[in-house]
N, CA, C, O and CB atoms as a CASP TS submission, in Angstrom:
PFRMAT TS
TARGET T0000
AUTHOR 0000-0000-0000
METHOD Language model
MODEL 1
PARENT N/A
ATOM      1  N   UNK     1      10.071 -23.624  37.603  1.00  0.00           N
ATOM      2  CA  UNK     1       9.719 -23.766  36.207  1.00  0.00           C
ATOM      3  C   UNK     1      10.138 -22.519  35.439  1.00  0.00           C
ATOM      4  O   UNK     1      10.054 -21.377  35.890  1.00  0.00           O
ATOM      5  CB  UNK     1       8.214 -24.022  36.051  1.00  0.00           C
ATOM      6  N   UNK     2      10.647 -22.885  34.105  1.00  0.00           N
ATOM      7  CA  UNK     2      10.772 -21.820  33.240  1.00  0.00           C
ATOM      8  C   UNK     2       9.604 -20.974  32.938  1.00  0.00           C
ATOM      9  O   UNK     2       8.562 -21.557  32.638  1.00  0.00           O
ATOM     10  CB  UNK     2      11.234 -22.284  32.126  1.00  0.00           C
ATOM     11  N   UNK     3       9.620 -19.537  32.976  1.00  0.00           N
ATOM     12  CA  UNK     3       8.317 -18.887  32.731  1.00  0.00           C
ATOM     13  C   UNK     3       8.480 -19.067  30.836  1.00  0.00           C
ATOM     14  O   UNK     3       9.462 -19.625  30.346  1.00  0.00           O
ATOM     15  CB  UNK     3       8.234 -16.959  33.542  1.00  0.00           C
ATOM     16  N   UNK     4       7.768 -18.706  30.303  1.00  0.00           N
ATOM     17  CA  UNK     4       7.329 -18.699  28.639  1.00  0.00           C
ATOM     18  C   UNK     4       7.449 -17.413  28.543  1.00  0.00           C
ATOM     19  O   UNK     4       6.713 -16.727  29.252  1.00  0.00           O
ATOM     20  CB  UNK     4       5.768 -19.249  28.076  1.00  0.00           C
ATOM     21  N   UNK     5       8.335 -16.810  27.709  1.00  0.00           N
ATOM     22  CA  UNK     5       8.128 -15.483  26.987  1.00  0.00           C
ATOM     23  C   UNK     5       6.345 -15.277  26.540  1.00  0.00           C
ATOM     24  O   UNK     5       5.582 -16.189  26.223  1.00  0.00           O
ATOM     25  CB  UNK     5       9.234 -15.537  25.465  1.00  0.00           C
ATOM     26  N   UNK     6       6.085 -14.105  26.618  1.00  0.00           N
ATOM     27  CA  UNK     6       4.655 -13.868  26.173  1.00  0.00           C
ATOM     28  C   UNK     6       4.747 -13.412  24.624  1.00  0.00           C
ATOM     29  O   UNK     6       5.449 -12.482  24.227  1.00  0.00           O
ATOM     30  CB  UNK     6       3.888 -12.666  27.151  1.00  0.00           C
ATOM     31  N   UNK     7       3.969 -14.177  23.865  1.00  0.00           N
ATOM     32  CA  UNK     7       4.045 -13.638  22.674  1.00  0.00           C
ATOM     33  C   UNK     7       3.210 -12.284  22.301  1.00  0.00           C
ATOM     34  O   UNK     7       2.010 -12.080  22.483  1.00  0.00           O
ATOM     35  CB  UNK     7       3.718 -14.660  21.878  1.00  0.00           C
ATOM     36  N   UNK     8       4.191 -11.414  21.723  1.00  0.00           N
ATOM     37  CA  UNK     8       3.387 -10.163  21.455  1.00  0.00           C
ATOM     38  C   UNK     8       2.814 -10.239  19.844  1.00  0.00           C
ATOM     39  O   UNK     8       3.327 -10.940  18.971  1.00  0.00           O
ATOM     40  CB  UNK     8       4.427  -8.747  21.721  1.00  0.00           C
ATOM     41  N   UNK     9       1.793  -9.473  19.687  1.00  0.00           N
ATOM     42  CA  UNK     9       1.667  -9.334  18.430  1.00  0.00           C
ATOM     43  C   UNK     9       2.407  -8.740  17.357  1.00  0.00           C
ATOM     44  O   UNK     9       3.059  -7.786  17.779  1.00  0.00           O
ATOM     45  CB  UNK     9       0.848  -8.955  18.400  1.00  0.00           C
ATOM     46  N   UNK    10       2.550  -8.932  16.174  1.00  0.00           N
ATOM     47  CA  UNK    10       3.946  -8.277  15.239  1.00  0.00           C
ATOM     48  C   UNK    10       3.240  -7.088  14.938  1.00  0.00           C
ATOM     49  O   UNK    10       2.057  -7.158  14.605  1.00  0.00           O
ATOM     50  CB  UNK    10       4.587  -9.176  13.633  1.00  0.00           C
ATOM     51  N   UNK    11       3.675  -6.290  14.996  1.00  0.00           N
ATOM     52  CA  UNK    11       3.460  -4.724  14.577  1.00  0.00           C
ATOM     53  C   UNK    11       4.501  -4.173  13.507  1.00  0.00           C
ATOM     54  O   UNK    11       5.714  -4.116  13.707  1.00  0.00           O
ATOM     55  CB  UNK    11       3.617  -3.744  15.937  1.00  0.00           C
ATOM     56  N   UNK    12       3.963  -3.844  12.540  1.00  0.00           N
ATOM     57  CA  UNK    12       4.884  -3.012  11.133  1.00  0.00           C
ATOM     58  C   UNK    12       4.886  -1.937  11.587  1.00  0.00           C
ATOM     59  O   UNK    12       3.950  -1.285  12.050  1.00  0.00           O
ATOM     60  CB  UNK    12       4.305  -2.876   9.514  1.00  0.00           C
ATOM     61  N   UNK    13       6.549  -1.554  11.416  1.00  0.00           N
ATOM     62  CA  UNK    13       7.063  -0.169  11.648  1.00  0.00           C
ATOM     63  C   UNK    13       6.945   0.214  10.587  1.00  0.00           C
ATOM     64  O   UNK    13       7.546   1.282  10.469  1.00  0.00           O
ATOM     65  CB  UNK    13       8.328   0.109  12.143  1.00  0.00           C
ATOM     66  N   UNK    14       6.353  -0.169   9.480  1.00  0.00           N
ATOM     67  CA  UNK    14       6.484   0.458   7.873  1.00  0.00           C
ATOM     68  C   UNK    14       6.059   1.880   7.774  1.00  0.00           C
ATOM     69  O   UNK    14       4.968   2.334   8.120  1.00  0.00           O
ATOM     70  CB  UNK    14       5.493  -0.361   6.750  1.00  0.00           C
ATOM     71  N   UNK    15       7.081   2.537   7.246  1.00  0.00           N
ATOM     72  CA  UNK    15       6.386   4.085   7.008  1.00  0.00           C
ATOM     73  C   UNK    15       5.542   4.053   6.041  1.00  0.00           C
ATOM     74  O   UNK    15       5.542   3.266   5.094  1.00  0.00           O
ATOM     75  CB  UNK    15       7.324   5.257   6.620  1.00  0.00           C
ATOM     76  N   UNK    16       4.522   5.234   6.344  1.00  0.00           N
ATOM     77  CA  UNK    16       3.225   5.778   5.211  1.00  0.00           C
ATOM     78  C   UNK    16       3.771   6.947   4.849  1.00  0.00           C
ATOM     79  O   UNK    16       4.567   7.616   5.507  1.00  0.00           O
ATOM     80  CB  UNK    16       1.535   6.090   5.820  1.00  0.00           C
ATOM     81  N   UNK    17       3.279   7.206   3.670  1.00  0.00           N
ATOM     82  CA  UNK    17       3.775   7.959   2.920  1.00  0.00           C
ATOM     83  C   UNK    17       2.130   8.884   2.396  1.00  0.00           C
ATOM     84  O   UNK    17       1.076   8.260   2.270  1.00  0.00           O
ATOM     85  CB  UNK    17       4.772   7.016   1.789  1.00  0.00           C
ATOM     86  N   UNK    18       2.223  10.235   2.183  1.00  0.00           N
ATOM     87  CA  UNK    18       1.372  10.605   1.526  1.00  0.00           C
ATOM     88  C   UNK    18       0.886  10.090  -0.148  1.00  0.00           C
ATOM     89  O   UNK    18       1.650   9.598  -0.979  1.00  0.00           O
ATOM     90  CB  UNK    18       1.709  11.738   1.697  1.00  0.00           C
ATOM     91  N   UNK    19      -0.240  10.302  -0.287  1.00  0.00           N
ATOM     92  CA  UNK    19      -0.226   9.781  -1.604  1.00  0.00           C
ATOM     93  C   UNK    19       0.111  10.267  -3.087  1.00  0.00           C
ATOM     94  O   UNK    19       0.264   9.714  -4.176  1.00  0.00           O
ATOM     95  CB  UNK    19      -1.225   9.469  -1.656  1.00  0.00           C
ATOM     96  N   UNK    20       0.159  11.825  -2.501  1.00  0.00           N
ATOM     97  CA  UNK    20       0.956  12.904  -3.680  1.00  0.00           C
ATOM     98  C   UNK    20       2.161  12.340  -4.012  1.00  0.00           C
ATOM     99  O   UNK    20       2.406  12.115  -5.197  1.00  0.00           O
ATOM    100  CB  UNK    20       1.353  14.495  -3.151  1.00  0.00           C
ATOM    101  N   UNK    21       3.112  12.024  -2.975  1.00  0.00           N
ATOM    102  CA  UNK    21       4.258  11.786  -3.421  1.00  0.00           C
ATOM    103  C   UNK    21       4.306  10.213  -3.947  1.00  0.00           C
ATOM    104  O   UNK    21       4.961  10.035  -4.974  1.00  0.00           O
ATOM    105  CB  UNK    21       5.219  12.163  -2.347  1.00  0.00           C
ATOM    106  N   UNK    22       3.743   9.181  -3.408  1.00  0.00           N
ATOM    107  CA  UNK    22       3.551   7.980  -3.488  1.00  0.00           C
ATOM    108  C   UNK    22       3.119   8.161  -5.519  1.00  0.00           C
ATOM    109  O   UNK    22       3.617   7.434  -6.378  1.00  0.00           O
ATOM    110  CB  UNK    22       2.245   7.406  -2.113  1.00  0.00           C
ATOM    111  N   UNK    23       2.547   8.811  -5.676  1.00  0.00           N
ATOM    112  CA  UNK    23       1.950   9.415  -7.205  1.00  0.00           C
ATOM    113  C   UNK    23       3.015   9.787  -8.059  1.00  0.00           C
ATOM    114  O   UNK    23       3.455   9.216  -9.057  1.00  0.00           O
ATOM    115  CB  UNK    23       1.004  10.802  -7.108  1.00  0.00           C
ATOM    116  N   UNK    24       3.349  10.817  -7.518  1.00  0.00           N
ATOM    117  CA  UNK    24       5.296  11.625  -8.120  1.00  0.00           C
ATOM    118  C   UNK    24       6.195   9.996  -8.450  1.00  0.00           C
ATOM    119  O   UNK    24       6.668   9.888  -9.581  1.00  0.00           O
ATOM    120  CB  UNK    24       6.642  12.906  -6.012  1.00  0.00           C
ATOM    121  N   UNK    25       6.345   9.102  -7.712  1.00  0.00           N
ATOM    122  CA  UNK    25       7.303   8.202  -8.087  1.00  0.00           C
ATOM    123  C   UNK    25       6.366   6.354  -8.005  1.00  0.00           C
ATOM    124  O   UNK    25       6.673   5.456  -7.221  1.00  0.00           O
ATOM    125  CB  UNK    25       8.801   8.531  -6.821  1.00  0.00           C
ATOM    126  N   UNK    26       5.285   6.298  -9.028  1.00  0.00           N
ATOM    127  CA  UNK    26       4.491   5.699  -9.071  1.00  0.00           C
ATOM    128  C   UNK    26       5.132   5.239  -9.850  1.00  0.00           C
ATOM    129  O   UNK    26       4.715   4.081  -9.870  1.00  0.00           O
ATOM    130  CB  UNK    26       3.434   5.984  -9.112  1.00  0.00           C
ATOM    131  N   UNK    27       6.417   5.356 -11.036  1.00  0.00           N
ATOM    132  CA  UNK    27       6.664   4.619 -12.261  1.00  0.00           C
ATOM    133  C   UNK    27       7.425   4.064 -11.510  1.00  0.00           C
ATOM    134  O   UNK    27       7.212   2.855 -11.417  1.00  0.00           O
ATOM    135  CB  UNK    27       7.112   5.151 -13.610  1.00  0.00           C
ATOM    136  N   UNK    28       8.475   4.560 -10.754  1.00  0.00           N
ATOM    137  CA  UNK    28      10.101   4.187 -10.064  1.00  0.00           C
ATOM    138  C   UNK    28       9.310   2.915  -8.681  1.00  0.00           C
ATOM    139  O   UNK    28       9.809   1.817  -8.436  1.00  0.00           O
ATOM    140  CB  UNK    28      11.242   6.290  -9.043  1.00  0.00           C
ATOM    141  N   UNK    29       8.441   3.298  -8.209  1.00  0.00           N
ATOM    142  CA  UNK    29       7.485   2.150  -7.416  1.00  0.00           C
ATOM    143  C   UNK    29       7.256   1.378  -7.609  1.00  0.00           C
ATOM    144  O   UNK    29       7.990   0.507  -7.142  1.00  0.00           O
ATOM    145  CB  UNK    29       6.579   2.130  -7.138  1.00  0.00           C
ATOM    146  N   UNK    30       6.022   0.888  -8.483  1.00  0.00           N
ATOM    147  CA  UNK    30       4.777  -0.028  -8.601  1.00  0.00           C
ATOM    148  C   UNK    30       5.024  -0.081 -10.176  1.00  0.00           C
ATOM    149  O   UNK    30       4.327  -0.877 -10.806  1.00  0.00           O
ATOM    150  CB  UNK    30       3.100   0.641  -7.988  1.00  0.00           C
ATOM    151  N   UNK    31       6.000   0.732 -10.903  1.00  0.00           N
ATOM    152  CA  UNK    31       5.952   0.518 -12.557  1.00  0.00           C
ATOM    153  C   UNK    31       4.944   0.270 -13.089  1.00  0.00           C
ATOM    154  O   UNK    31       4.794  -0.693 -13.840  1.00  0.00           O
ATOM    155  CB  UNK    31       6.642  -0.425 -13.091  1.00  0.00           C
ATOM    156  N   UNK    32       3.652   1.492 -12.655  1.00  0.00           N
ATOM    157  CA  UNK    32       2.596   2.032 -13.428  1.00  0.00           C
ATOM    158  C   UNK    32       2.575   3.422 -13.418  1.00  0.00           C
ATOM    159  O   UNK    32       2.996   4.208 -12.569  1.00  0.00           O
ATOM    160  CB  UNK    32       1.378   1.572 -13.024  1.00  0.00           C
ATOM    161  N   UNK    33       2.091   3.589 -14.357  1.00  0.00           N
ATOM    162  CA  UNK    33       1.941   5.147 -14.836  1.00  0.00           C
ATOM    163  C   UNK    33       1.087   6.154 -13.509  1.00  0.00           C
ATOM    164  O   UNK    33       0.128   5.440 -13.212  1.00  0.00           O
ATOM    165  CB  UNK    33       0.832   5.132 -16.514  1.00  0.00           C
ATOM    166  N   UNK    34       1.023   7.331 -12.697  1.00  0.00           N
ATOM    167  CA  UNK    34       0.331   7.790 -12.221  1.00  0.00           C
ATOM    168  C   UNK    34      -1.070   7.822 -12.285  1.00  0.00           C
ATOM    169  O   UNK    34      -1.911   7.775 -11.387  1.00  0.00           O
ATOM    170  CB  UNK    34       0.720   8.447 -12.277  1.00  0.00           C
ATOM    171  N   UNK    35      -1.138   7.879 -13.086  1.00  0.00           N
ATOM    172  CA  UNK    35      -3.482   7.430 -13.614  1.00  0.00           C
ATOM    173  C   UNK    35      -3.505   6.451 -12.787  1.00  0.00           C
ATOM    174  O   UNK    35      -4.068   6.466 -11.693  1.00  0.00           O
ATOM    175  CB  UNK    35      -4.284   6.569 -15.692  1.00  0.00           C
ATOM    176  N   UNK    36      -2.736   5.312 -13.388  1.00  0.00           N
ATOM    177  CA  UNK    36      -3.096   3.871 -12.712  1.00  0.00           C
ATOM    178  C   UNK    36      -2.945   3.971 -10.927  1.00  0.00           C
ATOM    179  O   UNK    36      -3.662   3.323 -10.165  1.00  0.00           O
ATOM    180  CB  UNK    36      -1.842   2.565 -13.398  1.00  0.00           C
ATOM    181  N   UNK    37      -2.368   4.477 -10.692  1.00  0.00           N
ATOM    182  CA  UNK    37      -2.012   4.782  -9.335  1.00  0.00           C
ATOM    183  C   UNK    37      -3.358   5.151  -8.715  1.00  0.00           C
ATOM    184  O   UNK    37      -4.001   4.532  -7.868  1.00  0.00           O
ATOM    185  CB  UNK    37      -0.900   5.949  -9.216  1.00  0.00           C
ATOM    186  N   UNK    38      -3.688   6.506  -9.440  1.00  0.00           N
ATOM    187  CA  UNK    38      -5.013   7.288  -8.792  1.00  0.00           C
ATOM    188  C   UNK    38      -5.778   6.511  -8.849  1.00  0.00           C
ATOM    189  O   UNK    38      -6.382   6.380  -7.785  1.00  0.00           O
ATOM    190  CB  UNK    38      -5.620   8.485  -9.342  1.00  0.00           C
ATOM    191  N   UNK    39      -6.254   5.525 -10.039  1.00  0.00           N
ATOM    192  CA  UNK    39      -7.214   4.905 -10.019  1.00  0.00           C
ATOM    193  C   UNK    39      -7.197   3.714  -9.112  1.00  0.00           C
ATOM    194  O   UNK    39      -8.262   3.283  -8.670  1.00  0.00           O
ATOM    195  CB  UNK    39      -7.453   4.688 -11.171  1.00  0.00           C
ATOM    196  N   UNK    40      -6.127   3.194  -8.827  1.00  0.00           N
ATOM    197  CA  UNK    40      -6.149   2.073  -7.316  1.00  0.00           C
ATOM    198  C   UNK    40      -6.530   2.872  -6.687  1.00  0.00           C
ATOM    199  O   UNK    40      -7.761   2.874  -6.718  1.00  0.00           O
ATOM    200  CB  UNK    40      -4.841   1.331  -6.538  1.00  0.00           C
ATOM    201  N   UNK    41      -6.056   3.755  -5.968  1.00  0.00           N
ATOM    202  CA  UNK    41      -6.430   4.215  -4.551  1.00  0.00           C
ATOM    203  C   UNK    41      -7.824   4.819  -4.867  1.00  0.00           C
ATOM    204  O   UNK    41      -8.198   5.378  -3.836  1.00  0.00           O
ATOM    205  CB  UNK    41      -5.305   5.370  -3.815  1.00  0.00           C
ATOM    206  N   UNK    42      -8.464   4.909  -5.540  1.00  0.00           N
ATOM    207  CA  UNK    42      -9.944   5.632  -5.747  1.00  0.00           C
ATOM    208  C   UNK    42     -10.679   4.953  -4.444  1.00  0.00           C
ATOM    209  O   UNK    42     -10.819   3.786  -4.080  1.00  0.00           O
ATOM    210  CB  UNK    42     -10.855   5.198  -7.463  1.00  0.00           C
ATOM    211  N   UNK    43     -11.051   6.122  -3.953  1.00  0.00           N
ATOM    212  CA  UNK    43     -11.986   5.279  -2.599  1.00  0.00           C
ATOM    213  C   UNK    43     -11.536   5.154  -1.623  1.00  0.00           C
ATOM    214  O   UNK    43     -12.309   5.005  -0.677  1.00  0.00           O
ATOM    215  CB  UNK    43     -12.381   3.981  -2.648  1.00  0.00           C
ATOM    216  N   UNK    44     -10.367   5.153  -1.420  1.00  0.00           N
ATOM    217  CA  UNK    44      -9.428   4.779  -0.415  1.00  0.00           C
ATOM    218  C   UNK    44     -10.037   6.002   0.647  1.00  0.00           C
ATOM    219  O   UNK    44     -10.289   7.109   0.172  1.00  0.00           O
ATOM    220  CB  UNK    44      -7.617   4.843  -0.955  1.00  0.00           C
ATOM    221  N   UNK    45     -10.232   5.756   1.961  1.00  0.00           N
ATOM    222  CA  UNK    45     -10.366   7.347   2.500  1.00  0.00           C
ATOM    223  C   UNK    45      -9.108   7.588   3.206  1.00  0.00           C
ATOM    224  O   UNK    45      -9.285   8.503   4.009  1.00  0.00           O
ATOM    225  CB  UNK    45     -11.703   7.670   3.610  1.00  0.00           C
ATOM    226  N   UNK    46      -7.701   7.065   3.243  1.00  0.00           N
ATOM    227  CA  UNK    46      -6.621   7.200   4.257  1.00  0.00           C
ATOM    228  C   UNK    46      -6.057   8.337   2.934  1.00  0.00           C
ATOM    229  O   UNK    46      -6.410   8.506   1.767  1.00  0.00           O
ATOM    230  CB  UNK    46      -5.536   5.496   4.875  1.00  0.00           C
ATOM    231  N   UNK    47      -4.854   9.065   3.961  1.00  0.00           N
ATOM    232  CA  UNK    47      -4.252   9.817   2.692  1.00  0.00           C
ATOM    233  C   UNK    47      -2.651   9.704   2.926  1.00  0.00           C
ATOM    234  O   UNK    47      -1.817  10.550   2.607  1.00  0.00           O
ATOM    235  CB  UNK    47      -4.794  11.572   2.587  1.00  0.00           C
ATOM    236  N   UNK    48      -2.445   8.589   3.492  1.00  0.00           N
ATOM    237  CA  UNK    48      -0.890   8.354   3.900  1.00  0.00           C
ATOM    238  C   UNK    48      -1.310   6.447   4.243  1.00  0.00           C
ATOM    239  O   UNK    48      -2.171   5.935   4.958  1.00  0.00           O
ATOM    240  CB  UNK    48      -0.186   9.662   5.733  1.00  0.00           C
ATOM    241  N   UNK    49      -0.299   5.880   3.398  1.00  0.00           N
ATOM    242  CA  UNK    49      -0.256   4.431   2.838  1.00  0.00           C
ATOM    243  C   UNK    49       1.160   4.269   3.279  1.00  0.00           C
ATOM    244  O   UNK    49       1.980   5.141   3.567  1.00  0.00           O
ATOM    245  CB  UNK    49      -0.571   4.169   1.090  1.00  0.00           C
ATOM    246  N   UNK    50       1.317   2.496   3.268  1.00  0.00           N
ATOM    247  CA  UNK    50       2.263   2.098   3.058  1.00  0.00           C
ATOM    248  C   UNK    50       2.527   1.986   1.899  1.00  0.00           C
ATOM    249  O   UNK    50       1.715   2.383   1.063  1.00  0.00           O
ATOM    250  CB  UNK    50       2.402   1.325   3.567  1.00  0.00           C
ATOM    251  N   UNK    51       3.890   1.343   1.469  1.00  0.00           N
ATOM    252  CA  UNK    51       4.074   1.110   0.164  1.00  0.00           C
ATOM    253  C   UNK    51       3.732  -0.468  -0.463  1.00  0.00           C
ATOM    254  O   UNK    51       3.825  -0.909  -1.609  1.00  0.00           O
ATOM    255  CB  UNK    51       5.479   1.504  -0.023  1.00  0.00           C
ATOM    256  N   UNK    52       3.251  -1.168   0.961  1.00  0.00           N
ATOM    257  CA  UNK    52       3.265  -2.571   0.567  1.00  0.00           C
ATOM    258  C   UNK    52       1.186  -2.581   0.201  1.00  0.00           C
ATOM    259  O   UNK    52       0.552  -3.385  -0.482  1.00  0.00           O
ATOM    260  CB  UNK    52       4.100  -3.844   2.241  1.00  0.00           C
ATOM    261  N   UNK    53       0.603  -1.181   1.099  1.00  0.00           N
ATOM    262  CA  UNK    53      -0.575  -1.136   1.189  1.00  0.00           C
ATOM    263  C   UNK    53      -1.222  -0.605  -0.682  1.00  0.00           C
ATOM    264  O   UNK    53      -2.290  -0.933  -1.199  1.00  0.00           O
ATOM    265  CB  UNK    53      -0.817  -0.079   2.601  1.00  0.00           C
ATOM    266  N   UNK    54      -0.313   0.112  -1.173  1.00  0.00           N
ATOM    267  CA  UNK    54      -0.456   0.373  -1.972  1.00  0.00           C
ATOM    268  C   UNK    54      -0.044  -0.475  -3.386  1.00  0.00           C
ATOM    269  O   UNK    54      -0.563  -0.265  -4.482  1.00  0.00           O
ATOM    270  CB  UNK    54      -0.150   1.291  -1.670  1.00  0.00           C
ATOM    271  N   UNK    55       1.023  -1.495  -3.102  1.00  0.00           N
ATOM    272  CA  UNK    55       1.084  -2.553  -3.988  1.00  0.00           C
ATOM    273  C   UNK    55      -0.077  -3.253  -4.103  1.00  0.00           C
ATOM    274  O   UNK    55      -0.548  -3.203  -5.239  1.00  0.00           O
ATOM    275  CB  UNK    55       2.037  -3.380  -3.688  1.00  0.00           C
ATOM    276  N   UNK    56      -0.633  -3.820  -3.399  1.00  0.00           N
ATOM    277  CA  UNK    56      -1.754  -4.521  -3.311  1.00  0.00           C
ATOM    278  C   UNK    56      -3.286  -4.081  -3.529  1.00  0.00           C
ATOM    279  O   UNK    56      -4.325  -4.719  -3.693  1.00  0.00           O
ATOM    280  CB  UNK    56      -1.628  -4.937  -2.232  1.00  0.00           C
ATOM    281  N   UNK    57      -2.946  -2.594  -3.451  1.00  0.00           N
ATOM    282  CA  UNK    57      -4.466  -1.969  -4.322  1.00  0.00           C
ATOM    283  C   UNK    57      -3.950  -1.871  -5.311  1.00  0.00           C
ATOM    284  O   UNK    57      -5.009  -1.858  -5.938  1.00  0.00           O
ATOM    285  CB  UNK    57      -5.299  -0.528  -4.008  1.00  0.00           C
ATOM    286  N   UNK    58      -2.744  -1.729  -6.563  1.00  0.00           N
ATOM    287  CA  UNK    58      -2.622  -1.751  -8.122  1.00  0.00           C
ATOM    288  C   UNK    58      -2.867  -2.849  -8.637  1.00  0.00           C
ATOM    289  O   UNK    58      -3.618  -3.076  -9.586  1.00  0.00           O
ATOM    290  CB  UNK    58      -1.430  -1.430  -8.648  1.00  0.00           C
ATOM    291  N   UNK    59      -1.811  -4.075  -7.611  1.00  0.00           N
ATOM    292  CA  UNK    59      -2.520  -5.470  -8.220  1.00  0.00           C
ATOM    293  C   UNK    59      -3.839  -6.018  -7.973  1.00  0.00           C
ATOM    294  O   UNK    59      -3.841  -7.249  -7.965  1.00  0.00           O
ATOM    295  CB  UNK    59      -1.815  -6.535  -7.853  1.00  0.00           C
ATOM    296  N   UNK    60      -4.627  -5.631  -7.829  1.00  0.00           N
ATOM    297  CA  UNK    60      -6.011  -5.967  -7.566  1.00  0.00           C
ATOM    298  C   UNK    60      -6.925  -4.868  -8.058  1.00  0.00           C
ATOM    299  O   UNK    60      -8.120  -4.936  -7.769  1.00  0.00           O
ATOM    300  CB  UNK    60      -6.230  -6.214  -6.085  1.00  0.00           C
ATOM    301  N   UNK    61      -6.387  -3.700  -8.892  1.00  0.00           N
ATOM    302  CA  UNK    61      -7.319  -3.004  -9.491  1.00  0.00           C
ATOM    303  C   UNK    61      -6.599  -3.452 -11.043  1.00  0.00           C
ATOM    304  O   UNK    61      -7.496  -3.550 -11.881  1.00  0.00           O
ATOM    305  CB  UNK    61      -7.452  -1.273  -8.943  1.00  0.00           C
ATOM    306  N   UNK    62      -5.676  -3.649 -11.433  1.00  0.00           N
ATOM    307  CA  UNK    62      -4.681  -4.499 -12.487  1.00  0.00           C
ATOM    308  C   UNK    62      -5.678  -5.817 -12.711  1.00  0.00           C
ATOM    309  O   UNK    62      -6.270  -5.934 -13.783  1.00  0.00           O
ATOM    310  CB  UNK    62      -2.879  -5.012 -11.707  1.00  0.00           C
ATOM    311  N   UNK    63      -5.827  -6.754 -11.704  1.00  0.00           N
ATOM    312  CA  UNK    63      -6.365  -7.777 -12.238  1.00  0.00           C
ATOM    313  C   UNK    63      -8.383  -7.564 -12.350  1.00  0.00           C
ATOM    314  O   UNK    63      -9.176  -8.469 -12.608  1.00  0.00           O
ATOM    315  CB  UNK    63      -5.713  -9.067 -11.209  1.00  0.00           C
ATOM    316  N   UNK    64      -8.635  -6.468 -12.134  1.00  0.00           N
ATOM    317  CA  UNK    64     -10.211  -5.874 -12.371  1.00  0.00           C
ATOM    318  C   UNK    64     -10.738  -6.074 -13.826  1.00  0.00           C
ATOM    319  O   UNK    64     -10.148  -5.637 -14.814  1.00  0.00           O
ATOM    320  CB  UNK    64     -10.290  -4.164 -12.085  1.00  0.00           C
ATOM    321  N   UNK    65     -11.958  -6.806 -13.864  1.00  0.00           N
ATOM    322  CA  UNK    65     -12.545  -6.935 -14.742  1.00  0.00           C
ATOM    323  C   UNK    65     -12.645  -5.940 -15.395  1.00  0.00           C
ATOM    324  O   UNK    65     -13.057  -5.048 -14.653  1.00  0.00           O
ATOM    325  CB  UNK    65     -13.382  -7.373 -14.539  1.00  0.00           C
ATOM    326  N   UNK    66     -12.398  -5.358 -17.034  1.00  0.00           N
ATOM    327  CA  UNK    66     -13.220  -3.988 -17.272  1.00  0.00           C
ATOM    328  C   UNK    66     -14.828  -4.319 -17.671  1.00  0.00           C
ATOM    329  O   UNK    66     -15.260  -5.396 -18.082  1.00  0.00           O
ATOM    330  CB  UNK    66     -12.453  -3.063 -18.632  1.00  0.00           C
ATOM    331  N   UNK    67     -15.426  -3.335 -17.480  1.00  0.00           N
ATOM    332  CA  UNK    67     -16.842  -3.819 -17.573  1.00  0.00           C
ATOM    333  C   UNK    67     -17.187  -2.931 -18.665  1.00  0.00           C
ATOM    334  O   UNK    67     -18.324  -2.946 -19.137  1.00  0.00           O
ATOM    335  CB  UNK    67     -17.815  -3.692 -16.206  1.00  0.00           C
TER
END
């Protein structure tokens, strides 16, 4: 019998990036201003992100109710 390849789990090689610099080119990125930047990651306790990790905290602090 043919054996079955074992499926592995997918693992992202995506690089992290600090968030200083992720900040420095926040317009050329995510095309928000640096504030907006800081203010997604508020809370965050990591200090090196992906860039896909960090798309997804602007659009979801972007679509935030203001109160």
């Amino acid at each position: 019998m043919a054996e079955k390849p074992e499926k592995k789990a997918e693992t992202t090689n995506e690089s992290k990036y600090p968030i200083d610099e992720l900040s420095a080119h926040a317009e050329a990125l995510f095309n928000v201003r640096p504030e907006v930047l800081v203010g997604a990651l508020h809370g965050v306790n990591q200090r090196e992100l992906t860039i896909d990790e960090v798309k997804k905290a602007v659009d979801q602090f972007l679509k935030r109710k203001a109160i």
